[in-house]
C-alpha positions, 0 to 999 in steps of 0.5 A: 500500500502507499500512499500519494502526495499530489501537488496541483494548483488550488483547483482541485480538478487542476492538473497535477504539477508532480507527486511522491508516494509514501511507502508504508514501510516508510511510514512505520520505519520513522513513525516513532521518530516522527510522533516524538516529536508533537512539537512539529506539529504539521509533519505530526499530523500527517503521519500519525495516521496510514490508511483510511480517510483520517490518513488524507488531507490538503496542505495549503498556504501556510499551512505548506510554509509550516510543513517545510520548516517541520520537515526540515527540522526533523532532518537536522534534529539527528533523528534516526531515520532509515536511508529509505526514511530520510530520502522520503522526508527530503522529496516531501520537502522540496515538493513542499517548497515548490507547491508553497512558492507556487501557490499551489496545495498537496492533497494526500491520498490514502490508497 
C-alpha cells in the first residue's frame, strides 16, 4: 500500500504539477521518530495516521510554509531515520517548497 502526495494548483480538478508516494514501510520505519516529536506539529499530523480517510488531507498556504520548516527540522534534529526514511522526508520537502512558492496545495491520498 502507499500512499500519494499530489501537488496541483488550488483547483482541485487542476492538473497535477508532480507527486511522491509514501511507502508504508516508510511510514512505520520513522513513525516513532516522527510522533516524538508533537512539537512539529504539521509533519505530526500527517503521519500519525496510514490508511483510511483520517490518513488524507490538503496542505495549503501556510499551512505548506509550516510543513517545510517541520520537515526540515526533523532532518537536522539527528533523528534516526532509515536511508529509505530520510530520502522520503527530503522529496516531501522540496515538493513542499515548490507547491508553497507556487501557490499551489498537496492533497494526500490514502490508497
Amino acid at each position: 500500500m502507499t500512499r500519494q502526495l499530489i501537488a496541483r494548483n488550488s483547483d482541485a480538478a487542476g492538473p497535477i504539477l508532480t507527486s511522491l508516494e509514501q511507502d508504508e514501510e516508510v511510514w512505520e520505519s520513522a513513525y516513532a521518530e516522527v510522533m516524538s516529536r508533537p512539537d512539529l506539529a504539521r509533519l505530526h499530523a500527517f503521519w500519525l495516521h496510514y490508511y483510511g480517510a483520517s490518513a488524507e488531507m490538503r496542505f495549503a498556504g501556510t499551512e505548506l510554509n509550516e510543513l517545510c520548516a517541520d520537515l526540515r527540522a526533523m532532518l537536522s534534529a539527528r533523528a534516526v531515520l532509515t536511508p529509505a526514511a530520510r530520502a522520503f522526508l527530503e522529496a516531501f520537502e522540496r515538493l513542499a517548497h515548490e507547491a508553497y512558492t507556487q501557490g499551489a496545495v498537496i492533497d494526500v491520498i490514502a490508497d
